[in-house]
Kinemage of the C-alpha trace (Angstrom):
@kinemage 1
@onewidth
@group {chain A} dominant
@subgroup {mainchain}
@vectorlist {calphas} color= white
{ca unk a 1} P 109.853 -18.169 112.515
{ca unk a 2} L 106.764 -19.424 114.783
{ca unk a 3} L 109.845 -21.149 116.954
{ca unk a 4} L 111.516 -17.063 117.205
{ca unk a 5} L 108.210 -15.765 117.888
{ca unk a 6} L 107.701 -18.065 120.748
{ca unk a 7} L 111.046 -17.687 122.619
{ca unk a 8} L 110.786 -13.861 122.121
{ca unk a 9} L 107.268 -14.067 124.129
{ca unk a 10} L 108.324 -15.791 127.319
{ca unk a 11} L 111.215 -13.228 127.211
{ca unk a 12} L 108.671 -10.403 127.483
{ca unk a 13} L 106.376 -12.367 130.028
{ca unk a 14} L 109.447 -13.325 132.026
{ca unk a 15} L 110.494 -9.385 132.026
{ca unk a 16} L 106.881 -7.804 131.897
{ca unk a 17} L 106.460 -8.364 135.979
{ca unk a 18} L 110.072 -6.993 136.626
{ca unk a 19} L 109.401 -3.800 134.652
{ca unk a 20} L 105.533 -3.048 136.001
{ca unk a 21} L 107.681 -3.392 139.536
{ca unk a 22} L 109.905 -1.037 138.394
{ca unk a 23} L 108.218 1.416 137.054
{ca unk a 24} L 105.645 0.861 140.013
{ca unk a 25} L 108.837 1.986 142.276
{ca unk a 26} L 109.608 4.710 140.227
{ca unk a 27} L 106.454 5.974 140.474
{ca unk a 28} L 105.997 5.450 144.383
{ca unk a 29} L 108.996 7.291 144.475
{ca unk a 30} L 108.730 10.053 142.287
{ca unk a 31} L 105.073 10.177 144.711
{ca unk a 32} L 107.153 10.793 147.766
{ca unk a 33} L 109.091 13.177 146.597
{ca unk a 34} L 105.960 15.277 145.284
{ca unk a 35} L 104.324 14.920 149.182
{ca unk a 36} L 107.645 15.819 150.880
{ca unk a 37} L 107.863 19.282 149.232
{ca unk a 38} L 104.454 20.080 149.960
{ca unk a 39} L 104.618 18.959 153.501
{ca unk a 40} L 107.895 21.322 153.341
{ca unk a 41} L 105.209 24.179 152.062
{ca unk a 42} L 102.797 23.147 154.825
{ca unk a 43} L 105.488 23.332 157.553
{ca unk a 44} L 106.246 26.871 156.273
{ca unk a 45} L 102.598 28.445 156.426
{ca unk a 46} L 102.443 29.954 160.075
{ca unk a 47} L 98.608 30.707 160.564
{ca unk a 48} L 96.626 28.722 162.635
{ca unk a 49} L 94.031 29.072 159.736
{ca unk a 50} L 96.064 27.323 157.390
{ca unk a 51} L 96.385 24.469 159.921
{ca unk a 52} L 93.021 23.867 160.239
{ca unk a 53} L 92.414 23.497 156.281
{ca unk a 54} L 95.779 21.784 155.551
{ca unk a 55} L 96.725 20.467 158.632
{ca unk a 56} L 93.910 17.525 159.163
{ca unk a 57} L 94.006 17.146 155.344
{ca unk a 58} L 97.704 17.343 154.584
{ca unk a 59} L 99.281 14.053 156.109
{ca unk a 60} L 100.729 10.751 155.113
{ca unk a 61} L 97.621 8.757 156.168
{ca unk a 62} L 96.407 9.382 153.030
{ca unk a 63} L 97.453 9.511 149.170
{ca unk a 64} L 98.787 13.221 148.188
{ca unk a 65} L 96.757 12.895 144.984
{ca unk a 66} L 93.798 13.159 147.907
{ca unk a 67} L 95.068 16.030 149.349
{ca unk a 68} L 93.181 19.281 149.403
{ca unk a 69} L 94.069 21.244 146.634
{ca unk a 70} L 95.850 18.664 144.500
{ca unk a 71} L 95.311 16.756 141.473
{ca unk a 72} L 97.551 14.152 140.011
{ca unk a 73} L 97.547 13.187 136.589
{ca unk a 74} L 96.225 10.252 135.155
{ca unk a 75} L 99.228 8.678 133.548
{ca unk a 76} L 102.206 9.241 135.960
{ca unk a 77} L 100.550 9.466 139.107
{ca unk a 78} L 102.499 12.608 139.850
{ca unk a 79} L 101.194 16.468 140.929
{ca unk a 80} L 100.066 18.631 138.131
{ca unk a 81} L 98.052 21.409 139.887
{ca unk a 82} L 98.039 22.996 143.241
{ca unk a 83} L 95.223 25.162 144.200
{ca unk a 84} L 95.471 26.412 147.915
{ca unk a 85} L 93.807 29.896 146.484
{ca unk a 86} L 91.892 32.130 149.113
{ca unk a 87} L 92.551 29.745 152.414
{ca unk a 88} L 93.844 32.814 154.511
{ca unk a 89} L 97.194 31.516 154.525
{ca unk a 90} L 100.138 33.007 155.879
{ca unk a 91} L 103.646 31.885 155.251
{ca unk a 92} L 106.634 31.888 152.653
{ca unk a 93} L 107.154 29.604 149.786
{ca unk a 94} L 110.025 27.136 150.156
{ca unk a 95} L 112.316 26.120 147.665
{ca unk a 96} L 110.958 22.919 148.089
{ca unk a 97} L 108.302 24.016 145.404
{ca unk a 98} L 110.991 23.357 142.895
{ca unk a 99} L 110.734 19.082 143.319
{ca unk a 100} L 107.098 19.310 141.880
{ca unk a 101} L 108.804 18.291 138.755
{ca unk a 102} L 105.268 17.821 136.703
{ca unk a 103} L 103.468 20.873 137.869
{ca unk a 104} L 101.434 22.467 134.792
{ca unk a 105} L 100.044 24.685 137.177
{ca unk a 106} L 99.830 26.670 140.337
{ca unk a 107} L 97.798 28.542 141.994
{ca unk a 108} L 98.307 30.356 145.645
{ca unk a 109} L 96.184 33.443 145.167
{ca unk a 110} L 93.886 35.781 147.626
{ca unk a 111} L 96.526 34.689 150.580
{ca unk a 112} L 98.966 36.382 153.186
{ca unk a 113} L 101.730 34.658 151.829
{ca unk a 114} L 105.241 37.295 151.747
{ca unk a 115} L 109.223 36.946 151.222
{ca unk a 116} L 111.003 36.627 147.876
{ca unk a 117} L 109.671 34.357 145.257
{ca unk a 118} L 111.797 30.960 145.248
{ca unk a 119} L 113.695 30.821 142.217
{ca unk a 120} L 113.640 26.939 142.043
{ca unk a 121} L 110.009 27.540 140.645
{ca unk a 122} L 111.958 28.277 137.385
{ca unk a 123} L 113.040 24.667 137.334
{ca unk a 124} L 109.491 23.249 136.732
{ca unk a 125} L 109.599 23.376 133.318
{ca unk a 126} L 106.263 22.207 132.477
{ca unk a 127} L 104.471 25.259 133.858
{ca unk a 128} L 102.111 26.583 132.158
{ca unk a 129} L 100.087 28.866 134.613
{ca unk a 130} L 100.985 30.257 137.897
{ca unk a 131} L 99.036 32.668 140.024
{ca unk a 132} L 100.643 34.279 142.873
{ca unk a 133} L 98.104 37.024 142.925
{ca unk a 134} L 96.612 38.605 145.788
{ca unk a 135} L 99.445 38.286 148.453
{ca unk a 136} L 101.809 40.430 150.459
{ca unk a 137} L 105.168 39.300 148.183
{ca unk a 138} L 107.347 42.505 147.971
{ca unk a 139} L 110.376 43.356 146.704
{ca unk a 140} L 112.224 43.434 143.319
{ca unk a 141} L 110.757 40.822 140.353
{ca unk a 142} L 113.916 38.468 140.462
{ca unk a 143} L 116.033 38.681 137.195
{ca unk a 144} L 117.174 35.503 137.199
{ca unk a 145} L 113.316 33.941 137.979
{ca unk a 146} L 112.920 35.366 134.513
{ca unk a 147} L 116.040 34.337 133.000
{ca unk a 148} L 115.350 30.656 134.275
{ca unk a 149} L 112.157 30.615 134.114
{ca unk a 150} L 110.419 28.397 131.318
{ca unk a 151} L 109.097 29.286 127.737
{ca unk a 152} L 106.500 27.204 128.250
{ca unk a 153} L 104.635 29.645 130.538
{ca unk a 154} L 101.410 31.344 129.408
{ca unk a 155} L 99.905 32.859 132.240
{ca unk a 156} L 101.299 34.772 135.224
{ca unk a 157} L 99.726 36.812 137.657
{ca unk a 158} L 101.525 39.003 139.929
{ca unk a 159} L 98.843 41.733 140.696
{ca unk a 160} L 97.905 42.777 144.325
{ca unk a 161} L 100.934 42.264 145.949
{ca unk a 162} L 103.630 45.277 146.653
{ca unk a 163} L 106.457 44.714 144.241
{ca unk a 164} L 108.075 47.434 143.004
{ca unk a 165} L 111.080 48.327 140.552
{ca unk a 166} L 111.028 47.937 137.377
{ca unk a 167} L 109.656 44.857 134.690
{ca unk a 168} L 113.295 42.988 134.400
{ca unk a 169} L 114.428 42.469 130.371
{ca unk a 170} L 114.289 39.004 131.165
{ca unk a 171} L 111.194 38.974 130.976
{ca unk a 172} L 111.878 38.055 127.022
{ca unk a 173} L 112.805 34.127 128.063
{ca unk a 174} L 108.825 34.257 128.140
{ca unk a 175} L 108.152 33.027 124.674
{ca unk a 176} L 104.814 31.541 124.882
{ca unk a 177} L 103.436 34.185 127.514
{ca unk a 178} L 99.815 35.245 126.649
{ca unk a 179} L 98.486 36.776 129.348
{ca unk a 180} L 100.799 38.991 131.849
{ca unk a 181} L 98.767 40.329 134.363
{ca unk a 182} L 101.438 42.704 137.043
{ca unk a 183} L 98.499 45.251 138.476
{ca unk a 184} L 98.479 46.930 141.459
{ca unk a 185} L 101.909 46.963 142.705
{ca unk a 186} L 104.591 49.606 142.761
{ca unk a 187} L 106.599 48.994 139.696
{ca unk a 188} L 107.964 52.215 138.236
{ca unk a 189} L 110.104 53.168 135.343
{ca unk a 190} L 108.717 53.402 131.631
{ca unk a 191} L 107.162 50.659 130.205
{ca unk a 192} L 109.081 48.512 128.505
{ca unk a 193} L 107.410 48.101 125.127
{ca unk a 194} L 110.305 46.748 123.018
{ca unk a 195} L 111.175 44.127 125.792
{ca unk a 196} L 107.376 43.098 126.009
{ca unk a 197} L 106.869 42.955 122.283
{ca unk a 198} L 109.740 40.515 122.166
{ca unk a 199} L 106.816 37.909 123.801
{ca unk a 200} L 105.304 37.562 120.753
{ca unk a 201} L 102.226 35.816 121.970
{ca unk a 202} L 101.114 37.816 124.280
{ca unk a 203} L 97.128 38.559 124.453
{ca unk a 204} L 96.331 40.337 127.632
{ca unk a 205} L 98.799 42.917 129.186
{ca unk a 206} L 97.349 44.465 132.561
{ca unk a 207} L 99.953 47.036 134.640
{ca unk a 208} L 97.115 49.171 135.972
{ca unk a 209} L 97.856 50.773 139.576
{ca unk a 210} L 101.345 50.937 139.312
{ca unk a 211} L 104.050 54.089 139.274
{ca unk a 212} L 104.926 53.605 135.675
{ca unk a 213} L 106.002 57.292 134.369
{ca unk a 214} L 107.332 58.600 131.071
{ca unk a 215} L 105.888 58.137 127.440
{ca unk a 216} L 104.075 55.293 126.039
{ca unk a 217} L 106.693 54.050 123.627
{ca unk a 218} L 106.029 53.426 120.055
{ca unk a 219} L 107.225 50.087 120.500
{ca unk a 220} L 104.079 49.477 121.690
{ca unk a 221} L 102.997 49.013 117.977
{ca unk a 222} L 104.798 46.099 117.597
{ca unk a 223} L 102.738 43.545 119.718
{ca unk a 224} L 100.459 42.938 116.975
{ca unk a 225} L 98.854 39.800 119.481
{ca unk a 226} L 97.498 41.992 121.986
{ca unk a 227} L 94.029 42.261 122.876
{ca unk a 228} L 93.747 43.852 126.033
{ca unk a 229} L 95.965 46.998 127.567
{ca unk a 230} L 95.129 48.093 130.974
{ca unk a 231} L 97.579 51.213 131.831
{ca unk a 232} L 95.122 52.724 134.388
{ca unk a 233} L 96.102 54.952 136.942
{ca unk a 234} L 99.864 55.414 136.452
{ca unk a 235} L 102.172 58.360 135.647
{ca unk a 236} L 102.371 57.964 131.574
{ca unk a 237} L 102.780 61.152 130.109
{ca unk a 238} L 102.628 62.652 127.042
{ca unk a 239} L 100.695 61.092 123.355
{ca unk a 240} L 99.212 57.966 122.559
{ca unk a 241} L 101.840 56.758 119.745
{ca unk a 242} L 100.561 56.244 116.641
{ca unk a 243} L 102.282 52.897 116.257
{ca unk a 244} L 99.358 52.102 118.864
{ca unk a 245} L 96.991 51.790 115.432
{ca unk a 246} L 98.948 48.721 114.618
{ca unk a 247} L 96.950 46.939 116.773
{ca unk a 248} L 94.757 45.315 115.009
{ca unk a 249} L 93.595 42.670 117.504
{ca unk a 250} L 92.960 44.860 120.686
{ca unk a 251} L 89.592 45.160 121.847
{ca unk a 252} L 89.947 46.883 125.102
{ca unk a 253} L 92.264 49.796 125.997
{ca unk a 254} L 92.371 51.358 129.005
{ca unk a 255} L 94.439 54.231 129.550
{ca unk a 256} L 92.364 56.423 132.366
{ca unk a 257} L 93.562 58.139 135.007
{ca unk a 258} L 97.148 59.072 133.736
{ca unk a 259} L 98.920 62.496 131.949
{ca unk a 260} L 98.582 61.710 128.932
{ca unk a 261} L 97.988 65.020 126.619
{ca unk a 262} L 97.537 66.507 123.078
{ca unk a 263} L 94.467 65.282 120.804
{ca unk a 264} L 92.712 61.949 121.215
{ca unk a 265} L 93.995 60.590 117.654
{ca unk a 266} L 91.045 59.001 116.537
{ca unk a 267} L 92.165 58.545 112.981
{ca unk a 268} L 95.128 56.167 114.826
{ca unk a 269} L 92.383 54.255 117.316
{ca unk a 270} L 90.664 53.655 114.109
{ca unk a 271} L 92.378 51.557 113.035
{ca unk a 272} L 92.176 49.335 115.770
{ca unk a 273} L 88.889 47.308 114.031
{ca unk a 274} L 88.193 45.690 116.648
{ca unk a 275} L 88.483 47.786 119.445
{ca unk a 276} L 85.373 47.340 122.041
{ca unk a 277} L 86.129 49.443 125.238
{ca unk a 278} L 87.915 52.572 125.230
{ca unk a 279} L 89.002 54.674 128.577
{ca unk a 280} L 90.646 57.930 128.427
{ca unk a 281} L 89.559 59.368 131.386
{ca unk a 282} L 90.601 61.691 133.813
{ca unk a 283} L 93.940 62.740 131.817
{ca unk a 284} L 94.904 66.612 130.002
{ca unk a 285} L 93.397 65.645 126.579
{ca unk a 286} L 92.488 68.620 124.785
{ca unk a 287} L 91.336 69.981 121.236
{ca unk a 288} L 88.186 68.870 119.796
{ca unk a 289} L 86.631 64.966 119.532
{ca unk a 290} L 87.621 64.424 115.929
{ca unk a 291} L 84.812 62.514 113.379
{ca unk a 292} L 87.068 59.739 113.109
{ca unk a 293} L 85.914 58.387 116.323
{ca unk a 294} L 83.099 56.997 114.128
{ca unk a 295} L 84.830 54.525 112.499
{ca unk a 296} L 85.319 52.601 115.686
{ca unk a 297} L 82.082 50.605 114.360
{ca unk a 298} L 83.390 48.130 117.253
{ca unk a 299} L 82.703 50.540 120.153
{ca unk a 300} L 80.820 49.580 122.945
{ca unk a 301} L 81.981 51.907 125.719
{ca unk a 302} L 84.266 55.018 125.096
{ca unk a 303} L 84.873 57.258 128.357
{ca unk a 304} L 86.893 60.317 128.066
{ca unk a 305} L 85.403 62.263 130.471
{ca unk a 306} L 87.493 64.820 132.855
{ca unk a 307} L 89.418 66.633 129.992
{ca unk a 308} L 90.135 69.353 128.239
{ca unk a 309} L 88.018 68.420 125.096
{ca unk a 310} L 85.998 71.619 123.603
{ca unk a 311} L 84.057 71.847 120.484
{ca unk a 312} L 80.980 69.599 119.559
{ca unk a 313} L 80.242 66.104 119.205
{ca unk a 314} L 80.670 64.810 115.900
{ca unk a 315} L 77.663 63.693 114.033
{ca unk a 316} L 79.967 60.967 112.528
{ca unk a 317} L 79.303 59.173 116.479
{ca unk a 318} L 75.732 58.027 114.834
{ca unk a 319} L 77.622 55.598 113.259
{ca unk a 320} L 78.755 53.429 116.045
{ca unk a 321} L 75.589 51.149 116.770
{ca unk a 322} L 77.257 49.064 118.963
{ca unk a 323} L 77.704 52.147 121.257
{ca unk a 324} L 76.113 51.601 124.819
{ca unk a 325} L 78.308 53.829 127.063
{ca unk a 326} L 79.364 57.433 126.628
{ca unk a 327} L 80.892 59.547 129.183
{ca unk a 328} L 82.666 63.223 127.796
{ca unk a 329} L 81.893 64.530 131.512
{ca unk a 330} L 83.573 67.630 132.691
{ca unk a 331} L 85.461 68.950 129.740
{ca unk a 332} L 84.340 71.919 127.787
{ca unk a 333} L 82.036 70.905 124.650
{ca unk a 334} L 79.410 72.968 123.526
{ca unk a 335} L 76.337 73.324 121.012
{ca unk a 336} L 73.170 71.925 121.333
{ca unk a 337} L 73.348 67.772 122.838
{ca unk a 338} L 72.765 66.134 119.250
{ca unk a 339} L 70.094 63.967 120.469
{ca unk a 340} L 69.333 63.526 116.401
{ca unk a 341} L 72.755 61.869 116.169
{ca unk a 342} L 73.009 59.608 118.974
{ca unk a 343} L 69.557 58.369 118.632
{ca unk a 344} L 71.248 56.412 115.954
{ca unk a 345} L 73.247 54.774 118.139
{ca unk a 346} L 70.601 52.209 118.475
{ca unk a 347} L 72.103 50.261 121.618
{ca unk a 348} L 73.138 53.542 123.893
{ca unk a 349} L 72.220 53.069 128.101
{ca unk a 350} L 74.134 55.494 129.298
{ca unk a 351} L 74.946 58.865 128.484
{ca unk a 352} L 76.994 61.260 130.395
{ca unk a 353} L 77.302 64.565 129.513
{ca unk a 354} L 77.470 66.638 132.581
{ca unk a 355} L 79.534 70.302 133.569
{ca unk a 356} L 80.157 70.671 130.326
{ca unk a 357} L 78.947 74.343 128.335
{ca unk a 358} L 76.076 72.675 126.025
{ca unk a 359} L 73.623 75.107 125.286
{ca unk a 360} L 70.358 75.276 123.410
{ca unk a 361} L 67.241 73.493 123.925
{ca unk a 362} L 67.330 69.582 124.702
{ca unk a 363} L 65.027 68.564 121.521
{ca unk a 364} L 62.599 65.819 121.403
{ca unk a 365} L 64.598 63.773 119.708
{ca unk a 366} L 65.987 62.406 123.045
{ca unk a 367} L 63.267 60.407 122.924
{ca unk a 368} L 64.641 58.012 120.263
{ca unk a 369} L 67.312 56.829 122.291
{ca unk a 370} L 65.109 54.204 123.522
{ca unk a 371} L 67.621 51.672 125.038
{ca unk a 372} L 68.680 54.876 127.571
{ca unk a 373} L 68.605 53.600 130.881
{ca unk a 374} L 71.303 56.801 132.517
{ca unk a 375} L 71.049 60.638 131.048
{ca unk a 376} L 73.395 62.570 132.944
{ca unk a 377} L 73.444 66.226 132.007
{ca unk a 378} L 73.554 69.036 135.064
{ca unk a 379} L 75.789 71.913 134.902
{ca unk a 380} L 75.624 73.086 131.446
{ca unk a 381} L 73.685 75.699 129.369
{ca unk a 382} L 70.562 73.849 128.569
{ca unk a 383} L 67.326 76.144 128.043
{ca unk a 384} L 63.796 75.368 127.123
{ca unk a 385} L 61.392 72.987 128.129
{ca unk a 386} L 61.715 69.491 128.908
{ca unk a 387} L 60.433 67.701 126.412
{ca unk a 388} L 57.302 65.918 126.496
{ca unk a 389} L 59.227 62.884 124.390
{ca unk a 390} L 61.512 62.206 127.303
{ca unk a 391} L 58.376 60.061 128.672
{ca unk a 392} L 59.487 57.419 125.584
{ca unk a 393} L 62.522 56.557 127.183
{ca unk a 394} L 60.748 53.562 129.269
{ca unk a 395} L 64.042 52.256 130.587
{ca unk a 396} L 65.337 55.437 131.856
{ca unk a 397} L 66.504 54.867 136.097
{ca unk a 398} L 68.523 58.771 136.198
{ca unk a 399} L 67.638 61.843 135.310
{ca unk a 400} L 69.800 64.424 135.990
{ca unk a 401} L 69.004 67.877 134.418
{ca unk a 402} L 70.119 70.233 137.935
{ca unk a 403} L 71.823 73.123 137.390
{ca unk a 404} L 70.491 74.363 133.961
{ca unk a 405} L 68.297 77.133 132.387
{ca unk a 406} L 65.185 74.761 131.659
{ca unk a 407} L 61.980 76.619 132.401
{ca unk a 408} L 58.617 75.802 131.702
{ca unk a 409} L 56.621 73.117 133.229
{ca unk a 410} L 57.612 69.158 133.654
{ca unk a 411} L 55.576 67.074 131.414
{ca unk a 412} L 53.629 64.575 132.887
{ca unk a 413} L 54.703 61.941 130.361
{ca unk a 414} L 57.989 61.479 133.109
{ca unk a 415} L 55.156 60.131 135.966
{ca unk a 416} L 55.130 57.351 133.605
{ca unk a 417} L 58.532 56.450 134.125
{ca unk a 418} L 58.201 53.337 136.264
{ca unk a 419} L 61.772 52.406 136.062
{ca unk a 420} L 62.823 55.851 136.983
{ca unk a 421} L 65.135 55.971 140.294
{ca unk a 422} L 66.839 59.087 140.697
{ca unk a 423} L 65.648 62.576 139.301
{ca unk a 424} L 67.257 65.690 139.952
{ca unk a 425} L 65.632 68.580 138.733
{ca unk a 426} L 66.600 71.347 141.234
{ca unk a 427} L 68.489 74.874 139.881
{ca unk a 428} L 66.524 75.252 136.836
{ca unk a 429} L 63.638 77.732 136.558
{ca unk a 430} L 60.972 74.763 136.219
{ca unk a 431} L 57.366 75.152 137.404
{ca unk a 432} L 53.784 73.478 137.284
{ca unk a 433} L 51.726 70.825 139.331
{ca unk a 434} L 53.643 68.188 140.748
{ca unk a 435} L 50.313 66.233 140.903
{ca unk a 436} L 51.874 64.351 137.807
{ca unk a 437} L 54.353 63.233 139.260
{ca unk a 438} L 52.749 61.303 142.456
{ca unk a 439} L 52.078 58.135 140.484
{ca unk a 440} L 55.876 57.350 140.816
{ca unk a 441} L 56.941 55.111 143.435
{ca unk a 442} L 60.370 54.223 143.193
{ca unk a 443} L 62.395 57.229 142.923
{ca unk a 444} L 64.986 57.256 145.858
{ca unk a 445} L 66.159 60.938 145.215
{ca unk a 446} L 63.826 63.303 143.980
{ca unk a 447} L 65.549 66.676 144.415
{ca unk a 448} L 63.276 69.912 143.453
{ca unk a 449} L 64.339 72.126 146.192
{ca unk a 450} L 65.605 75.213 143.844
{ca unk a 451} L 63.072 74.623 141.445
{ca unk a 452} L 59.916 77.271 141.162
{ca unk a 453} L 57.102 74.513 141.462
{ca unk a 454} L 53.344 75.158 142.080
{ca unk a 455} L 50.915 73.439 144.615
């Protein structure tokens, strides 16, 4: 047995030298390969930028694992990442890009670079993350960069760019997406909700600043992963879907600045738990705020201003504590501002309220919002005094009350503000000293022009 052992030992030192060489070669080899393709990339960037960053840098004089923007793993010596993000270069990709056979992930953003996108990048199989953000690529996405393309990816980034067409189906090959960020391009079409929810992982969804039109299909229910929706300035028309309140994982939705109609569903939102950011801006919402919109205990910032909403604002929004941002500016609510009710909302900054039809008097209980840093109200109803409680809000940088029915005189207590940078006063029917108002020193608009102010 000790006789076995012995012969089978000076076989393995007599091979142990041959296979080190070999797999010394291999790896030298498998090295070159990696520098010729990115030499090939190098030779196809035309600035004279670019040549000046990779050109001195970029050579054969020195190991590619030392090259700028490169890093080689530890255990085959071989290219895993290329970053070559915001150099100024200008350029195509070559298929060359498709022999960087260990790549996990690559990164080419805030360039010039343009053409098609190389379909050989759907050979490099261990992918995991590629950014090709902030470029001039145009075009069509490629079908079959999809349809080749590995499941292993789980991040891609195609915003800023100018591709337009539709998302391709293929898109679906994309098991293990997570975060599919397509932006600021000119993609058009619906969206496809039943192809996306087929990538069952995915987190993060952004196709803000696109042409997308239509309705936001129900589909959309079914990525149950999703945590952020940006949908921002598109053409998406009609209702939220209800299938939306399936989400129980999204924290941000952002759906501002499209057509969208009918009543904000608040009883479906609900049931998003965790929902932390809601925009709903600048669409044709109409019909009143319902009081379901406080059981979004979550809520941190909800903008719907520049709608059609009318009615009053639910006392039920004193239950979201977590509240810091409101905007409801420019629609048509009116009533007295229920300064009672969102005093409760203990972490509120900024409140915007303005050209809507409140009316009443602004009671003192504004001055329990203490965390209020923004009050936005012109252009409404608003009579009575300003109160003399207003002077509790310490953090308080705007104050806009113009264009209102206030009368009486200001209080003094707002010369205290210190923090207080813009006030705009002017179109009320206001008077008194403005002696009390000397003492402060930062404001950078101060606008009393209309008002009717003694010496």
């Amino acid at each position: 047995m000790e006789r076995s052992l012995s012969i089978l030992q000076l076989i393995a030192l007599f091979l142990l030298p041959y296979l080190f060489s070999h797999n010394l070669a291999n790896t030298t080899t498998d090295l070159k390969t990696d520098e010729s393709s990115l030499l090939a990339f190098k030779s196809h960037i035309t600035n004279d930028s670019s040549h000046t960053t990779l050109g001195k840098n970029w050579t054969t004089k020195t190991s590619v694992c030392n090259w700028v923007g490169v890093t080689c793993g530890s255990r085959h010596h071989r290219v895993i990442a290329l970053d070559i993000s915001y150099m100024s270069l200008e350029g195509t990709i070559p298929p060359h890009i498709g022999n960087l056979s260990f790549l996990v992930s690559l990164n080419i953003t805030g360039n010039h670079l343009h053409g098609d996108l190389p379909e050989e990048i759907a050979h490099l199989h261990r992918l995991r993350v590629v950014d090709f953000s902030n470029n001039s690529f145009a075009g069509e996405l490629p079908r079959t960069w999809f349809a080749n393309m590995t499941g292993g990816l789980e991040e891609l980034y195609l915003n800023d760019n100018s591709f337009h067409g539709t998302i391709p189906q293929e898109i679906v090959h994309l098991s293990n997406l997570r975060i599919l960020d397509m932006g600021y391009n000119k993609l058009s079409g619906q969206i496809p909700a039943s192809t996306l929810s087929q990538c069952s992982q995915l987190q993060a969804l952004w196709l803000s600043d696109n042409n997308f039109s239509g309705t936001l299909p129900k589909e959309i229910g079914n990525m149950t992963q999703l945590q952020e929706f940006y949908a921002r300035n598109n053409s998406i028309t009609g209702t939220i879907p209800q299938e939306i309140g399936h989400l129980s994982n999204l924290r941000i939705l952002d759906m501002g600045k499209n057509k969208l109609s009918g009543q904000i569903l608040a009883s479906t939102l609900s049931q998003c738990s965790q929902l932390q950011a809601l925009w709903l801006s600048y669409n044709n919402f109409s019909g009143t705020l319902p009081k379901e919109i406080g059981n979004l205990t979550q809520l941190q910032k909800f903008y719907a201003g520049y709608n059609s909403i009318a009615g009053t604002i639910p006392q039920e929004i004193g239950h979201l504590s977590n509240l810091r941002i409101l905007s409801m500016r420019s629609n048509k609510l009116s009533g007295q501002i229920p300064a009672s009710t969102l005093s409760q909302c203990s972490q509120l900054q900024e409140l915007w309220l303005s050209d809507n039809s409140f009316s009443g008097t602004l009671s003192k209980e504004i001055g329990n919002i203490t965390q209020l840093r923004i009050f936005h109200a012109k252009v409404n109803n608003i009579t009575g005094s300003i109160p003399r409680e207003i002077g509790k809000l310490h953090n308080l940088q705007l104050l806009y009350l113009w264009g209102n029915n206030l009368s009486g005189s200001i209080p003094p207590e707002i010369g205290k503000l210190f923090n207080l940078e813009k006030l705009m006063l002017s179109g009320n029917k206001l008077s008194g000293w403005l002696n009390t108002l000397l003492i402060i020193t930062v404001i950078s608009l101060f606008d009393l022009i209309l008002n009717l102010l003694g010496n």
